[in-house]
C-alpha positions as CSV (number, residue, x, y, z in Angstrom):
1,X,176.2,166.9,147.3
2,X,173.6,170.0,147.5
3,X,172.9,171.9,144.3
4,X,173.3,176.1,144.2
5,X,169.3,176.0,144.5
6,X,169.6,173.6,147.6
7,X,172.2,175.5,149.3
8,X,170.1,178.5,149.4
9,X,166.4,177.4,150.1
10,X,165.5,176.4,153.7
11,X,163.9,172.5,154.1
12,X,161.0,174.2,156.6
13,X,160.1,177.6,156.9
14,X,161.8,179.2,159.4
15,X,159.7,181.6,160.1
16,X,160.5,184.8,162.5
17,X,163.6,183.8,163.6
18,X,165.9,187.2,164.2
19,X,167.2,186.8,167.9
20,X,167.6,183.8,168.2
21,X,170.9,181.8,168.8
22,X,172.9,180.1,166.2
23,X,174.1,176.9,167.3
24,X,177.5,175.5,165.4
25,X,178.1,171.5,166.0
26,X,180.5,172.7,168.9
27,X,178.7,175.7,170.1
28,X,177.5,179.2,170.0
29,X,178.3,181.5,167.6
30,X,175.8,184.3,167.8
31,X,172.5,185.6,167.2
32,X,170.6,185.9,164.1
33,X,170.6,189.7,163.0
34,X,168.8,189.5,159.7
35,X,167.4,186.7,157.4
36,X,165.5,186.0,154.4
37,X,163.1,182.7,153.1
38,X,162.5,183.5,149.4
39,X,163.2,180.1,148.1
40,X,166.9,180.2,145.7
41,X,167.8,183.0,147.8
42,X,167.2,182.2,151.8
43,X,169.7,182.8,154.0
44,X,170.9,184.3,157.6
45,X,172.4,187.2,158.5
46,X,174.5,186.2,162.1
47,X,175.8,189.1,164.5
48,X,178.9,186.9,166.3
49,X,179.6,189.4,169.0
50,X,182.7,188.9,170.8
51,X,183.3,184.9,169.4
52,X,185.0,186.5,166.4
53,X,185.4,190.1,166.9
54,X,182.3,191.4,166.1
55,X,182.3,189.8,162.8
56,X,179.3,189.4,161.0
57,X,178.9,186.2,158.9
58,X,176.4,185.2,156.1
59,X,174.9,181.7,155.8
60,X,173.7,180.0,153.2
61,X,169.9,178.8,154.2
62,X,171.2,175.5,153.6
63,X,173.5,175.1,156.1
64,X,170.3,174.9,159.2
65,X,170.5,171.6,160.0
66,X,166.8,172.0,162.3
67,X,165.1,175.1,164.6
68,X,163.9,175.1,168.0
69,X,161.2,177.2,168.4
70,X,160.3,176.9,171.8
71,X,164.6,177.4,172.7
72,X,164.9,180.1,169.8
73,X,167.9,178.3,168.4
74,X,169.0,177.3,164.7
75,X,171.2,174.9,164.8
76,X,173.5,174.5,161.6
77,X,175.9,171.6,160.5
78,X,178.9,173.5,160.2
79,X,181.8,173.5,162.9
80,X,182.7,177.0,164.3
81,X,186.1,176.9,162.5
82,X,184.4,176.2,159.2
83,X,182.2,179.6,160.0
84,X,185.2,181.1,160.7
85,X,187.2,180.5,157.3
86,X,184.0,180.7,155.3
87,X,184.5,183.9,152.7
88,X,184.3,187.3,154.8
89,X,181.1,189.2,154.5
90,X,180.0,191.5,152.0
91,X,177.4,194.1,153.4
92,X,174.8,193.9,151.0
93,X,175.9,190.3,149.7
94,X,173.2,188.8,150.0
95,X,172.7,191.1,146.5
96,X,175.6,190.0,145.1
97,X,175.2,186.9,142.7
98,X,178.7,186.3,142.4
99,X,179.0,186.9,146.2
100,X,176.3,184.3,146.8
101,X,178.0,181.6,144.7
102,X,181.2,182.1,146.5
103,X,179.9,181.4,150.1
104,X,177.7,178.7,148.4
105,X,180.6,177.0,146.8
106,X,182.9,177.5,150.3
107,X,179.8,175.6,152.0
108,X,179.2,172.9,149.4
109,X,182.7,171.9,149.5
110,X,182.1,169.7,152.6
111,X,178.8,169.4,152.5
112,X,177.8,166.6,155.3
């Protein structure tokens, strides 16, 4: 199992990555709006469009399973459905310690 740290520090730097598409293990789930690489508290910011109503979702750093530069895609190693159910965002979460540890616990529930 991944520790808090773990769950929230990317294994590569990602480097400029807003735009490009988020891949779930069964398929697209939107484009990444916003993100952040400071080690303990990396994460991305995903605009869903129409897959889920507009929603915007938060995920944990931890969760990119590899990028593809040259496609612009970040692949992560969650299913849509567990995006889907994961805790509903918080604008300005990503502030939020006790936010934080909430999606990170959802996440590190099942982690693969």
């Amino acid at each position: 199992m991944m520790d808090a740290k773990q769950m929230w520090t990317y294994d590569e730097d990602p480097g400029a990555i807003v735009g490009y598409t988020v891949e779930a293990t069964d398929g697209e789930i939107g484009k990444v709006d916003k993100h952040n690489a400071k080690p303990g508290q990396s994460f991305l910011i995903v605009d869903t469009g129409p897959w889920i109503f507009g929603r915007t979702v938060m995920l944990p750093a931890g969760v990119v399973d590899h990028i593809d530069s040259d496609a612009k895609v970040v692949h992560v190693t969650r299913s849509k459905d567990d995006i889907e159910n994961a805790p509903e965002f918080v604008e300005n979460g990503e502030d939020d310690a006790g936010y934080r540890e909430d999606l990170g616990g959802f996440y590190t529930t099942f982690w693969l």
